[in-house]
Backbone as CSV, one residue per row, in Angstrom:
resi,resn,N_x,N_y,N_z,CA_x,CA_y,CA_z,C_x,C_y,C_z
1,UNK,1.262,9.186,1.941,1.318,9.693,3.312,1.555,8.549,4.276
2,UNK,2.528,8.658,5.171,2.487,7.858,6.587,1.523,8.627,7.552
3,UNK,0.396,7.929,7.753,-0.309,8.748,8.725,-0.141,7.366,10.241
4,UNK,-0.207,8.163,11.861,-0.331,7.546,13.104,-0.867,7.701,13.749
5,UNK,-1.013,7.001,14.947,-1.628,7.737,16.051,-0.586,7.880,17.405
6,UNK,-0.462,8.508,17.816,0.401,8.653,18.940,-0.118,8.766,20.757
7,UNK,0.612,8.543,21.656,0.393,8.639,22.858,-0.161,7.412,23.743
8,UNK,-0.797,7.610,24.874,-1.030,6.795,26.083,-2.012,5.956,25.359
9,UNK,-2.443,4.327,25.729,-3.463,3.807,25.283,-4.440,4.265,25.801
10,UNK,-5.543,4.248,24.565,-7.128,5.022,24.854,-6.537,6.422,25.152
11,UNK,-5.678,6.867,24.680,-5.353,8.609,24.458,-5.075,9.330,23.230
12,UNK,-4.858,7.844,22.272,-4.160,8.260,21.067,-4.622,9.375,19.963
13,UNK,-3.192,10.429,19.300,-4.095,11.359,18.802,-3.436,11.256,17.588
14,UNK,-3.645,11.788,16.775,-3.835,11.060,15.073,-2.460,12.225,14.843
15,UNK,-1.335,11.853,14.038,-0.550,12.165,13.519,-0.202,11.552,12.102
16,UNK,0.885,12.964,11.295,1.098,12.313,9.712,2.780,12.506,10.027
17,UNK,3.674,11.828,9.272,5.308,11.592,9.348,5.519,12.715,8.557
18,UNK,6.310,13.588,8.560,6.800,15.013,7.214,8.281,13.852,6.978
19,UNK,8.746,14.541,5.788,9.739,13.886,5.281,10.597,13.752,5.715
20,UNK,10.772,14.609,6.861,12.671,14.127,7.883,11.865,13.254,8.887
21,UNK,11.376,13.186,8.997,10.824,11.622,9.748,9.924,12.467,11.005
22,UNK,9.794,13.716,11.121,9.173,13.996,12.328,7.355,13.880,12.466
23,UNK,7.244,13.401,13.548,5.799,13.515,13.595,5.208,14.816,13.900
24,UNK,3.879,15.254,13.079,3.292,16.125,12.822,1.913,16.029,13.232
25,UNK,1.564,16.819,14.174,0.261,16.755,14.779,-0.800,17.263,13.927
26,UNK,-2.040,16.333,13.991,-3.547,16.283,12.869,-4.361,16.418,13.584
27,UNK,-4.332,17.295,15.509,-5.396,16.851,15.731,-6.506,17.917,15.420
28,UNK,-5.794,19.020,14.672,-6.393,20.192,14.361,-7.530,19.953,13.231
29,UNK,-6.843,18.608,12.507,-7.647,18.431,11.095,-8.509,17.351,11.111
30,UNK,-8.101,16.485,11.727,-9.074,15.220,12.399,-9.140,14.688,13.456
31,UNK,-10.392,14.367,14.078,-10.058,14.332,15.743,-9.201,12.551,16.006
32,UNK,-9.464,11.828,14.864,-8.975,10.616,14.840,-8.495,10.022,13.602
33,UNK,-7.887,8.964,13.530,-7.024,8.216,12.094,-8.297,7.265,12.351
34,UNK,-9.534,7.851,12.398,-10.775,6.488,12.125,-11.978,7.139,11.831
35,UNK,-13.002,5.774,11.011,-14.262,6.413,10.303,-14.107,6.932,9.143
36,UNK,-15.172,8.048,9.734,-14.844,9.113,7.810,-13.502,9.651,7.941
37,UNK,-12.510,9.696,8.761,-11.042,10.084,8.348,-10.564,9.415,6.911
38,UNK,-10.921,7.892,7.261,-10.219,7.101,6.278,-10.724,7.006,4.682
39,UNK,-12.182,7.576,4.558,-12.506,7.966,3.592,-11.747,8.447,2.226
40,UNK,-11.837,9.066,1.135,-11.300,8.656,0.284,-10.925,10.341,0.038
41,UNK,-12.136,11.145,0.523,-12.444,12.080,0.348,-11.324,13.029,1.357
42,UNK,-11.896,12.515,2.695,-10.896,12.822,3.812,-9.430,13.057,3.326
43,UNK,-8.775,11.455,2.918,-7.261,11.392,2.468,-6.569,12.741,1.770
44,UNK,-7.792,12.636,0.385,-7.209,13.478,0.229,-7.562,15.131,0.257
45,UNK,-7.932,15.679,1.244,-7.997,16.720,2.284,-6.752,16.845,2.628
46,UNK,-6.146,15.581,3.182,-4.826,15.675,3.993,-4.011,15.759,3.101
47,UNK,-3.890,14.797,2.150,-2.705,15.673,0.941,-2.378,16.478,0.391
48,UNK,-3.187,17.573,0.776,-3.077,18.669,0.196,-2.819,19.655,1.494
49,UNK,-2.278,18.965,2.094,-1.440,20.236,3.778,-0.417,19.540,3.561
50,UNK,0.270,21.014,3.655,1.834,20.812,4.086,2.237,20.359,5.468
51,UNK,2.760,18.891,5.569,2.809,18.746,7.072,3.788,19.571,7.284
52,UNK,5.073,20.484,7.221,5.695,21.431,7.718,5.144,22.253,8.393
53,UNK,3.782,22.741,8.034,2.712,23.757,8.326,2.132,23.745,9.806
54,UNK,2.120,22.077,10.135,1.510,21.785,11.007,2.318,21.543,12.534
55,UNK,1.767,21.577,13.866,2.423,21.549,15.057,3.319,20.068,15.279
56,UNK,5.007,20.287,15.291,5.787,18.958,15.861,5.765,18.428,16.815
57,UNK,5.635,16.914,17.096,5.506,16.531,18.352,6.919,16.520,19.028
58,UNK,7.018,16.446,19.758,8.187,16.859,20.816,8.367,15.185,21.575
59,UNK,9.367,15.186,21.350,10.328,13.459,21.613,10.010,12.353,21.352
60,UNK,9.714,11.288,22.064,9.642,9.794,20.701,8.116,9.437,21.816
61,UNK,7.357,9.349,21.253,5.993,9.476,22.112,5.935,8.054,21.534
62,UNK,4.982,7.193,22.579,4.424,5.779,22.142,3.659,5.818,21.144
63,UNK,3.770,4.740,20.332,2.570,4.820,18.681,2.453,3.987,18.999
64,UNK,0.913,3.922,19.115,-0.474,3.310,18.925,-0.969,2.432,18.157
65,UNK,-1.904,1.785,17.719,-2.455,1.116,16.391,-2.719,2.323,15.453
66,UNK,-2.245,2.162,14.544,-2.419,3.420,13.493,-3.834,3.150,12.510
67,UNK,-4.800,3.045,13.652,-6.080,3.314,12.977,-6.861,3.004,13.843
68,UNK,-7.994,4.297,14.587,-8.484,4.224,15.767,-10.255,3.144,15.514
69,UNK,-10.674,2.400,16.383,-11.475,2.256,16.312,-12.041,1.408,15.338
70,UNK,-11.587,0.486,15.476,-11.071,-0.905,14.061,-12.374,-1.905,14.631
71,UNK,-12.939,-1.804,13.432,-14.247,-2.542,13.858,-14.475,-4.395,13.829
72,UNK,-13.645,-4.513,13.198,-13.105,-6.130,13.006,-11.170,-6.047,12.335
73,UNK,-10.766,-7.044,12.943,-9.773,-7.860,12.207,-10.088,-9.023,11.846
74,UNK,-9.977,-8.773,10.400,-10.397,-10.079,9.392,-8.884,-11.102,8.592
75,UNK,-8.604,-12.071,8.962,-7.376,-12.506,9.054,-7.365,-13.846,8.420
76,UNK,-6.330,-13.842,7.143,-6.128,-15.306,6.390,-5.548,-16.219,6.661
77,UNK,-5.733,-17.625,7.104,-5.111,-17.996,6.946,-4.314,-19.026,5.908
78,UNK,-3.131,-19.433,5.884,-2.157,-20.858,4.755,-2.426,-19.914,3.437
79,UNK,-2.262,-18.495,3.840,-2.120,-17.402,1.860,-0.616,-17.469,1.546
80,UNK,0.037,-18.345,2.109,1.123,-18.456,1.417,1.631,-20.071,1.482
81,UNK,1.803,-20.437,0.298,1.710,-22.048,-0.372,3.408,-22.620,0.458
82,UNK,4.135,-21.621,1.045,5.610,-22.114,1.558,5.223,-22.215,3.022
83,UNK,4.428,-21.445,3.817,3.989,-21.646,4.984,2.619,-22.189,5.318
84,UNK,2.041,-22.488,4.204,1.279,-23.906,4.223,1.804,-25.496,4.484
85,UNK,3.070,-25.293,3.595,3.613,-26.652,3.489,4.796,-26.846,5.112
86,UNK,4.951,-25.920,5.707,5.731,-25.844,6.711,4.626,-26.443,7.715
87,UNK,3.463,-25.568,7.645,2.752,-26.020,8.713,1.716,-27.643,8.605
88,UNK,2.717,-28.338,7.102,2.270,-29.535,7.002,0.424,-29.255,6.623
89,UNK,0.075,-28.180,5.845,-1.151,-28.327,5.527,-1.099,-27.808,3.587
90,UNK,-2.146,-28.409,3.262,-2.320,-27.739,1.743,-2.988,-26.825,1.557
91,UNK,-2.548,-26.229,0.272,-3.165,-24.487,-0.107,-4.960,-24.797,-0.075
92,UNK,-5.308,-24.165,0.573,-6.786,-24.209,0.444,-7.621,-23.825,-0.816
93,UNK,-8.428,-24.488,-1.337,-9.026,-23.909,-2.672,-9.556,-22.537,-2.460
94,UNK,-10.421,-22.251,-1.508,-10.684,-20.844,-1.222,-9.693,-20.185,0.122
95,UNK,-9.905,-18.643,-0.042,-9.014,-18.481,1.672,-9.747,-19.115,2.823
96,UNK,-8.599,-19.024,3.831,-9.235,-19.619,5.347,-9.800,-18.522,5.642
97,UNK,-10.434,-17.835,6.320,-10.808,-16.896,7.237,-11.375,-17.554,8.230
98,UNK,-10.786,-16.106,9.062,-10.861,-16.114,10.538,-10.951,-14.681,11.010
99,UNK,-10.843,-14.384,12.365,-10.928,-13.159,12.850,-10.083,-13.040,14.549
100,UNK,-9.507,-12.261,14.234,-8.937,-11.772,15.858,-9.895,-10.318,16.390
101,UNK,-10.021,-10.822,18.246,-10.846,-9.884,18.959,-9.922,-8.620,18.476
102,UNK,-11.200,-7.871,18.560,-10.121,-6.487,18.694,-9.873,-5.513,19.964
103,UNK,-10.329,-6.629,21.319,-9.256,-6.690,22.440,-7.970,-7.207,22.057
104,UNK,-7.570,-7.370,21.308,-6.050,-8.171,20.828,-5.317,-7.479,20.239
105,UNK,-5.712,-5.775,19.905,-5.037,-4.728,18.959,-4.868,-3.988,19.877
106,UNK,-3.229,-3.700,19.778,-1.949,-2.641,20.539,-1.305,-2.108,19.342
107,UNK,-0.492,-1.417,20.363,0.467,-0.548,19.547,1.775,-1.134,18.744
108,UNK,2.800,-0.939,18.020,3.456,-1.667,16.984,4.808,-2.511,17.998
109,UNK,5.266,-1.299,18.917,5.751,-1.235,19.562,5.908,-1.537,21.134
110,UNK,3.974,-2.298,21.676,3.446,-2.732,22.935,4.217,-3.933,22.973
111,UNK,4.260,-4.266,24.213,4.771,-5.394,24.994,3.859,-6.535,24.498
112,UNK,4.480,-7.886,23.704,3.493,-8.857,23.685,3.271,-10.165,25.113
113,UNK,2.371,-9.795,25.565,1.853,-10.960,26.563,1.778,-12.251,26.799
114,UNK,2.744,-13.161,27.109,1.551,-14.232,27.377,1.000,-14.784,28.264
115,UNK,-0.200,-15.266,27.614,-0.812,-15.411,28.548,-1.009,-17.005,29.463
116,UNK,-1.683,-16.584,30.247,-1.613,-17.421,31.206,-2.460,-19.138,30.891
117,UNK,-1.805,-20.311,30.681,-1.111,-21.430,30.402,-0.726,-21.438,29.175
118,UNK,-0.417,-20.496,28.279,0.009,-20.708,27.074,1.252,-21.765,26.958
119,UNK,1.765,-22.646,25.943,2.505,-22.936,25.827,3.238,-23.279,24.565
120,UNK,2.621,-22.546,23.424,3.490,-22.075,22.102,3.013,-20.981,21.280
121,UNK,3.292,-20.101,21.911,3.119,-18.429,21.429,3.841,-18.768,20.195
122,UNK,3.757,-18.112,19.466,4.136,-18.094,18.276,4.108,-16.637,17.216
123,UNK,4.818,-16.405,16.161,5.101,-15.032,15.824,4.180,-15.218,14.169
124,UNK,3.502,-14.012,13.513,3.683,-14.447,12.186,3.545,-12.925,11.755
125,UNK,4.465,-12.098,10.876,4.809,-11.245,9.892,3.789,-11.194,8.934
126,UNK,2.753,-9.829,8.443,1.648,-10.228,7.887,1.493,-8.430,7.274
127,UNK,0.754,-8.330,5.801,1.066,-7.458,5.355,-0.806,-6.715,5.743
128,UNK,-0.853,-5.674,6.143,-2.291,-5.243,6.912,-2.923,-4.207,5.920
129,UNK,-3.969,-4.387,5.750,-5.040,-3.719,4.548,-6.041,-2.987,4.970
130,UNK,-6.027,-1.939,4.770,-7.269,-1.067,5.723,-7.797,-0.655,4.887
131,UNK,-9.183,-0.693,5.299,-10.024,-0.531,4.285,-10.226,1.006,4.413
132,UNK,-10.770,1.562,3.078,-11.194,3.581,3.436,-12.497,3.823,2.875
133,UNK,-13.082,2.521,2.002,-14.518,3.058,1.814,-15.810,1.874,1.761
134,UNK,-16.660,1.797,2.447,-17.179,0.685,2.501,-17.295,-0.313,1.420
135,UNK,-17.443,-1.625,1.329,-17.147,-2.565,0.695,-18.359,-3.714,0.586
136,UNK,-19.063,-3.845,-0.217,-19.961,-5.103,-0.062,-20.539,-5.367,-1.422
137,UNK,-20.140,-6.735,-2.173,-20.072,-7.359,-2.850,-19.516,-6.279,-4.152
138,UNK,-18.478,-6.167,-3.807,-17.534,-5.561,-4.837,-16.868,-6.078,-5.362
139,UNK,-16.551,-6.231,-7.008,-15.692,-6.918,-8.231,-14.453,-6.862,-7.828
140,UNK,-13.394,-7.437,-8.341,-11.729,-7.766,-7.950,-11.546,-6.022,-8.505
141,UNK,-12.172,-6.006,-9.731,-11.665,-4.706,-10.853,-11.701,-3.413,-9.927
142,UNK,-12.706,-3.272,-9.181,-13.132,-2.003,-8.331,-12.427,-2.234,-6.805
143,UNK,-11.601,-3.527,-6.697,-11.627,-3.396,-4.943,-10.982,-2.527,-4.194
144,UNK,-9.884,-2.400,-5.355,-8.262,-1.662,-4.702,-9.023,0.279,-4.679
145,UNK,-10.273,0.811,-5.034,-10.480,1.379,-4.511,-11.119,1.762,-3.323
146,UNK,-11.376,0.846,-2.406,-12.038,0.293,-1.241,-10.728,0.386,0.162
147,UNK,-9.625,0.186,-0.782,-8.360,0.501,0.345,-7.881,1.839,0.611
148,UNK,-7.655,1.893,1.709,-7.291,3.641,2.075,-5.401,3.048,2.172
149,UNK,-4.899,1.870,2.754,-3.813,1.617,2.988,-3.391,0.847,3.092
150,UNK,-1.820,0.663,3.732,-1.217,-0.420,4.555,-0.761,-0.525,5.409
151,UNK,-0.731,-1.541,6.283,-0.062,-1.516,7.354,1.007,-2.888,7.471
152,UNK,1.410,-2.740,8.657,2.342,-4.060,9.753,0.957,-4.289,10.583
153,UNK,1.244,-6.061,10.094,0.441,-6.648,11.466,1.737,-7.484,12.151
154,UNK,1.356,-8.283,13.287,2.242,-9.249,13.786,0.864,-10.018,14.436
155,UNK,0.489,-11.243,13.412,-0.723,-12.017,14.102,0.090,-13.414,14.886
156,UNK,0.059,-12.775,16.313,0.765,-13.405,17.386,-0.454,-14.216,17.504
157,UNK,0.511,-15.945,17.861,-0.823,-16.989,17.753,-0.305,-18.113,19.155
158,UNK,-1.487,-18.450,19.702,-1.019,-19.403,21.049,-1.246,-20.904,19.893
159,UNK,-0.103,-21.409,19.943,-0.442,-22.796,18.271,-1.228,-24.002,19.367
160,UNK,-0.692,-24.109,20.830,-1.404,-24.958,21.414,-3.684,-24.767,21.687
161,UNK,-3.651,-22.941,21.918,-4.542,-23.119,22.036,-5.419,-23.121,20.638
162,UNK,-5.195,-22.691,19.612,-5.348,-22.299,18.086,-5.725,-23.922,17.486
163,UNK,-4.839,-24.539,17.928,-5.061,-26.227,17.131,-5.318,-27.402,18.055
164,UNK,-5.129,-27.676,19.011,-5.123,-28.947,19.990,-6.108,-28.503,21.111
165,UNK,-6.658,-27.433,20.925,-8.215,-26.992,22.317,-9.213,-27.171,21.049
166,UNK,-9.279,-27.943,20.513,-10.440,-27.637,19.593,-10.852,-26.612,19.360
167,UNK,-12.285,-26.542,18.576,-12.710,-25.430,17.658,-12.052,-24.888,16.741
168,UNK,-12.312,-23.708,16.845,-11.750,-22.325,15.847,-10.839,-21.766,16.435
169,UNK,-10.214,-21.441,15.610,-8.865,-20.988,15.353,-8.493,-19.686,16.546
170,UNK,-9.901,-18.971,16.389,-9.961,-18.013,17.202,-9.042,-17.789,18.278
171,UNK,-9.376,-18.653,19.501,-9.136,-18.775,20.554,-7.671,-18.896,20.272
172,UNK,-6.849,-18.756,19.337,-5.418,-18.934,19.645,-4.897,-17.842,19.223
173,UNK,-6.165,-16.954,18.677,-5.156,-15.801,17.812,-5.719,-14.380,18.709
174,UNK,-6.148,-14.247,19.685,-7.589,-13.176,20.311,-6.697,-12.630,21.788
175,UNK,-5.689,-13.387,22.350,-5.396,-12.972,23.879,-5.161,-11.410,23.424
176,UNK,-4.858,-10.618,24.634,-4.560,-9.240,24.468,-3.157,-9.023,24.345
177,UNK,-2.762,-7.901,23.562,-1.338,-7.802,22.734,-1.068,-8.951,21.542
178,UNK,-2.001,-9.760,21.195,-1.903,-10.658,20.271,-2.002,-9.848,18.611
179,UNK,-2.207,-8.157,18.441,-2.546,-8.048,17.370,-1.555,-6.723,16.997
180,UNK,-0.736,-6.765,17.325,0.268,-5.356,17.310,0.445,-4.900,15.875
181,UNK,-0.409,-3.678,15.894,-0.495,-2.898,13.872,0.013,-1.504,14.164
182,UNK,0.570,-1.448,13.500,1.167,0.148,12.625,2.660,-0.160,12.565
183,UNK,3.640,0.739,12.357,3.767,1.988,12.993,2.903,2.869,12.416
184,UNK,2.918,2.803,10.910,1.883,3.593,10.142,1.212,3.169,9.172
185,UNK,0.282,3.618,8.879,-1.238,3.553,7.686,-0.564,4.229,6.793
186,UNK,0.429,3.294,5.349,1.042,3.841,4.150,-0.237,4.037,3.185
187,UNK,-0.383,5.154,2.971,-1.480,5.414,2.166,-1.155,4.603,0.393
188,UNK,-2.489,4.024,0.234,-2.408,3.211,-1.142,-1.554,3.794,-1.995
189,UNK,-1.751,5.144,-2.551,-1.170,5.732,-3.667,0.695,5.770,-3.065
190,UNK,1.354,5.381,-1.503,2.918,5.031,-1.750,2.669,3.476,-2.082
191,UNK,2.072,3.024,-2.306,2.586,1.409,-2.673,1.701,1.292,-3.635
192,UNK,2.930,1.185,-5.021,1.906,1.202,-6.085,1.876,-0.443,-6.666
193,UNK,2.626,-1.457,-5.752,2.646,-2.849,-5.906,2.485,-3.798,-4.264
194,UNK,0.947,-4.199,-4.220,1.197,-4.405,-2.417,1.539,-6.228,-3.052
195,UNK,1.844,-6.374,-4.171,1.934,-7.817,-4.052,3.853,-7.766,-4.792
196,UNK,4.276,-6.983,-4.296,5.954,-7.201,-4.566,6.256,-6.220,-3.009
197,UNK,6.231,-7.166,-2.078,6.757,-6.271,-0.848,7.732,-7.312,-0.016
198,UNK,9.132,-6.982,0.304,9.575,-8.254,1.038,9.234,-7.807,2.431
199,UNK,9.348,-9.176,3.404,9.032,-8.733,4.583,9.789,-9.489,5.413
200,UNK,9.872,-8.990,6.567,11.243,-10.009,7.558,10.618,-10.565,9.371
201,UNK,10.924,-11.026,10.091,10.899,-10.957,11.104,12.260,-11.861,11.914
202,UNK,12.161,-11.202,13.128,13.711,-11.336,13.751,13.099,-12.229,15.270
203,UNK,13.575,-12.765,15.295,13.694,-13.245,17.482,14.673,-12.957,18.109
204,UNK,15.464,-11.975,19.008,16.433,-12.161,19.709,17.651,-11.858,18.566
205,UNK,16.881,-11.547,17.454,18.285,-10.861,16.229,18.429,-12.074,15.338
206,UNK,17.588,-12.940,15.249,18.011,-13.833,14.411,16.404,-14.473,13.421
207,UNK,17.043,-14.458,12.262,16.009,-13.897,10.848,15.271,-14.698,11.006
208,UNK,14.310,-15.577,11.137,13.401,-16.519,11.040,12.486,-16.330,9.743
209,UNK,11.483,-14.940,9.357,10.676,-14.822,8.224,11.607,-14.057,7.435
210,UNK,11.453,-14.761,6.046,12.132,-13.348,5.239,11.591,-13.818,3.725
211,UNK,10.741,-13.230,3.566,9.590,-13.649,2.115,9.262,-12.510,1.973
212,UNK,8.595,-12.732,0.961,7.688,-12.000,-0.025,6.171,-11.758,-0.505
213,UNK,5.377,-10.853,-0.206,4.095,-10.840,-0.730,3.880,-11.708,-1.911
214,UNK,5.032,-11.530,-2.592,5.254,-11.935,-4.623,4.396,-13.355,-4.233
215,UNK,4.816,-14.028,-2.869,4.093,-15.615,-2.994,2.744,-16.055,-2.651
216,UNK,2.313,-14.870,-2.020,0.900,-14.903,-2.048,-0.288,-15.572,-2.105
217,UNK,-0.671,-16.540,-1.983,-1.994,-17.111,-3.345,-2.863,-16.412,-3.206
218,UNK,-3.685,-15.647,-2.565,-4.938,-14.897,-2.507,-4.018,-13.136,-2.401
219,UNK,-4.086,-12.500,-3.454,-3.789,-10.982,-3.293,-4.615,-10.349,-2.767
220,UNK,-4.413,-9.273,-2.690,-4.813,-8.519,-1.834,-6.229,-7.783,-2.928
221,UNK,-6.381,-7.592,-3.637,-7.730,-7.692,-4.797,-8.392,-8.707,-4.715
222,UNK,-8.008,-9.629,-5.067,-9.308,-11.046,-4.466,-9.414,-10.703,-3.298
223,UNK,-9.329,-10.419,-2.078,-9.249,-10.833,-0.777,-10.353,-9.733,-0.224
224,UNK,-9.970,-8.681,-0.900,-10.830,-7.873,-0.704,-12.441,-7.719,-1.596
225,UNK,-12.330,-8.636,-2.904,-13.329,-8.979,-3.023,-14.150,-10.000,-2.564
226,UNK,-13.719,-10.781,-2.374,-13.925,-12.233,-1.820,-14.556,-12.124,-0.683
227,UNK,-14.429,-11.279,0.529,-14.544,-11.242,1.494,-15.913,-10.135,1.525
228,UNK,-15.617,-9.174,0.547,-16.899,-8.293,0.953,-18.427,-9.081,0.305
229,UNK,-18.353,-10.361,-0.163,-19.232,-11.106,-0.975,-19.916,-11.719,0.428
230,UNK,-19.619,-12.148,1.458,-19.736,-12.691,2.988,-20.099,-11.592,3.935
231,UNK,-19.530,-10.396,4.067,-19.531,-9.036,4.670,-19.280,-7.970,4.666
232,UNK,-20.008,-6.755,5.210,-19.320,-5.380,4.668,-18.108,-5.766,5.437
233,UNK,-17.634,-4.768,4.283,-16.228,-4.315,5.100,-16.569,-2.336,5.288
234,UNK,-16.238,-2.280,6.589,-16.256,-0.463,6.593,-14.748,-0.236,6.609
235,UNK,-14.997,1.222,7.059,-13.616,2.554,7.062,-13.089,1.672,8.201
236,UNK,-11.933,1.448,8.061,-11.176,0.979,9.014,-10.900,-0.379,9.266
237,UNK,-12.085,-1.189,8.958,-11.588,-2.612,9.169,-10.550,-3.151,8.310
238,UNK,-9.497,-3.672,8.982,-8.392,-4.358,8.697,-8.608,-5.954,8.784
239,UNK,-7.749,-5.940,7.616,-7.385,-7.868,6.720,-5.841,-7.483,7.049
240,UNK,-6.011,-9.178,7.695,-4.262,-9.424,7.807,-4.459,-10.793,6.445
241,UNK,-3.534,-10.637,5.598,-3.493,-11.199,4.666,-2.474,-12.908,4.914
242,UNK,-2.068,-12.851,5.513,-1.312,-14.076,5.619,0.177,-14.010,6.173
243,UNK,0.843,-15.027,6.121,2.055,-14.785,6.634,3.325,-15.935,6.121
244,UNK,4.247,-15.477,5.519,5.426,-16.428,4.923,5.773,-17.165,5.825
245,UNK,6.884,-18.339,4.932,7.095,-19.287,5.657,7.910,-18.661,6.752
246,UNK,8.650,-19.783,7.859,9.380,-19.109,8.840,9.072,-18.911,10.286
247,UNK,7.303,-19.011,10.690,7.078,-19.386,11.992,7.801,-20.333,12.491
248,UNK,7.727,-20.325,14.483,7.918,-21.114,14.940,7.628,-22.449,15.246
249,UNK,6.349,-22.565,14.741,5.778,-23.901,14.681,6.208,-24.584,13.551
250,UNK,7.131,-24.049,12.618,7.734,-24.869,11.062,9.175,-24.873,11.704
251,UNK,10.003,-24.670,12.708,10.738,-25.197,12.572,11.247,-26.320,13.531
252,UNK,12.440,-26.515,13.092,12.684,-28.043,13.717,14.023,-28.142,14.810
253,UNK,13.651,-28.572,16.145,12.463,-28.333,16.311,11.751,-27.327,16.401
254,UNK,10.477,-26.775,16.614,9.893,-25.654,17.186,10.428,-24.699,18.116
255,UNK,9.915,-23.734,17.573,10.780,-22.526,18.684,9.900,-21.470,18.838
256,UNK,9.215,-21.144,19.890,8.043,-20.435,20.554,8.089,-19.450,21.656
257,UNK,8.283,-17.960,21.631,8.168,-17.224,21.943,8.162,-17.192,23.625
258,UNK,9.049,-16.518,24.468,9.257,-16.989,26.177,9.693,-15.482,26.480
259,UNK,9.098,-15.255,28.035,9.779,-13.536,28.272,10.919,-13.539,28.103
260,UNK,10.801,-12.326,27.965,12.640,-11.531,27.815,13.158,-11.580,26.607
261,UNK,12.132,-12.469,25.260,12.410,-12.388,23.974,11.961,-10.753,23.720
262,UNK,12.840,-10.701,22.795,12.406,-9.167,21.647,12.435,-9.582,20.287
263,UNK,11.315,-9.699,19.798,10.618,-9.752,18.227,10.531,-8.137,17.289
264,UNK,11.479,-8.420,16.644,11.254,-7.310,15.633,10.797,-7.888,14.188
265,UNK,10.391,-6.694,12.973,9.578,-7.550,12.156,9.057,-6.074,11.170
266,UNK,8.973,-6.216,9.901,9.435,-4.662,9.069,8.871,-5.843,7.441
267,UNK,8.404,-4.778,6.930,7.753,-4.771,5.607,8.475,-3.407,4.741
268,UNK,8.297,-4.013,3.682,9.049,-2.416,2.599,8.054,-1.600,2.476
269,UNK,8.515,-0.967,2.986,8.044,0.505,2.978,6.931,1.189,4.038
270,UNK,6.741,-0.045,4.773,5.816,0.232,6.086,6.274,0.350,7.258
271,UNK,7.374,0.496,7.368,8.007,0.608,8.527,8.701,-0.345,9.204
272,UNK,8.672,-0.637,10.780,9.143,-1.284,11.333,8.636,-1.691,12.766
273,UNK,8.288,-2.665,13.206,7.719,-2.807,14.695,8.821,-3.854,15.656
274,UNK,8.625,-3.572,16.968,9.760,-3.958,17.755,9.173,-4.144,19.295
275,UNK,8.937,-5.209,19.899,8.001,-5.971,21.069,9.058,-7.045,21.764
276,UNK,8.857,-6.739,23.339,9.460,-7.239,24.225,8.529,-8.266,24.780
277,UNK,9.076,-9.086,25.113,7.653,-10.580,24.996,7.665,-10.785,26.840
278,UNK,6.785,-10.722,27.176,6.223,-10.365,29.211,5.657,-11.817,29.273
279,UNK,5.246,-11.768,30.497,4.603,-12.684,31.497,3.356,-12.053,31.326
280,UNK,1.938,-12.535,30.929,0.807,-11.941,31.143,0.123,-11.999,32.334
């Protein structure tokens, strides 16, 4: 299932894709794409309706974060050994973790911001893991039933404030519009390989990321075990798993995100997201 959420921010109402691509209104069956929706039990409730059955939405409505009410973003970083070495650092023996506010989560399709003295916004293409049933200190063997899905992240990063303001990482990855997820929550059972997925991202039409999950070092089974050993994970909280080589801070020179850019950026089989870059 592609399940969404659709409409005004803080209005959004939970929709599933039917096979000619139209969106199909859920708000009859769940009041939200969050909580016990994402459950295991829930899911499949919904697989078993015919979205034909159900009310069409009527013209191209704004989509939302396709999962309401996201209680953390839990986010890796250097999980890929080619954009480790770009960013001049080595593969870490364990993952990095970190976390973005989740004032920083918009829609796939929201305007990304920047903000005010930023001065190297930066893009990174990242494959998004939502969790559907709580998680805490769970084996690699059992994790992948702990996932309800996948998503598109785009973990938009300020590299000046992220590395050269000291501290944690935080502060470079948290401004608002910094966390743009969906278009949609691909339910686990369409991706029956989340570690063979290519993924791309564009600036202004021109390819910058174009890798592969395949390179990975921490999959998405460790990651999700690994992590619930430190903290629950509930219904809904999302892991951004990392991001291939191809940022702007790896190339030469650097090239960092300014208004009037448009960033597009698409994973197999998850869709596609597309952001006009503002003045915050």
């Amino acid at each position: 299932m592609k399940l969404l959420r659709y409409g005004p921010p803080g209005k959004e109402k939970p929709g599933i894709l039917d096979a000619g691509g139209t969106i199909r209104d859920l708000t009859g069956i769940i009041p939200d794409l969050a909580g016990e929706a994402l459950l295991p039990e829930t899911l499949n409730r919904l697989r078993g309706i015919d979205p034909s059955t159900l009310p069409a939405v009527e013209g191209s409505p704004r989509l939302g974060p396709c999962v309401g009410r996201i209680g953390k973003v839990v986010a890796i970083g250097l999980n890929y050994a080619d954009h480790a070495a770009e960013s001049g650092m080595e593969v870490p023996p364990e993952p990095v973790v970190f976390m973005k506010a989740t004032s920083a989560i918009c829609g796939p399709n929201d305007a990304i911001e920047i903000p005010r003295g930023a001065e190297k916004v930066d893009w990174e293409v990242e494959l998004g893991v939502v969790i559907g049933k709580p998680a805490k200190y769970v084996s690699e063997e059992d994790a992948m039933d702990h996932v309800a899905g996948y998503c598109i992240v785009n973990d938009v990063s300020e590299r000046a404030f992220q590395i050269e303001r000291s501290g944690q990482w935080v502060k470079g990855k948290s401004a608002d519009t910094f966390a743009p997820i969906g278009p949609w929550l691909v339910t686990r059972d369409e991706v029956p390989d989340p570690q063979d997925l290519a993924m791309w991202l564009e600036v202004d039409g021109r390819r910058f990321q174009d890798g592969s999950t395949r390179t990975m070092v921490y999959g998405v089974r460790y990651l999700v075990s690994y992590l619930s050993g430190f903290m629950s994970l509930q219904p809904g909280d999302v892991i951004a798993t990392g991001t291939p080589p191809g940022v702007g801070m790896g190339q030469k020179p650097p090239v960092y995100l300014k208004p009037g850019n448009r960033v597009r950026l698409g994973i197999e089989g998850l869709g596609t997201q597309e952001q006009m870059v503002i003045a915050g």
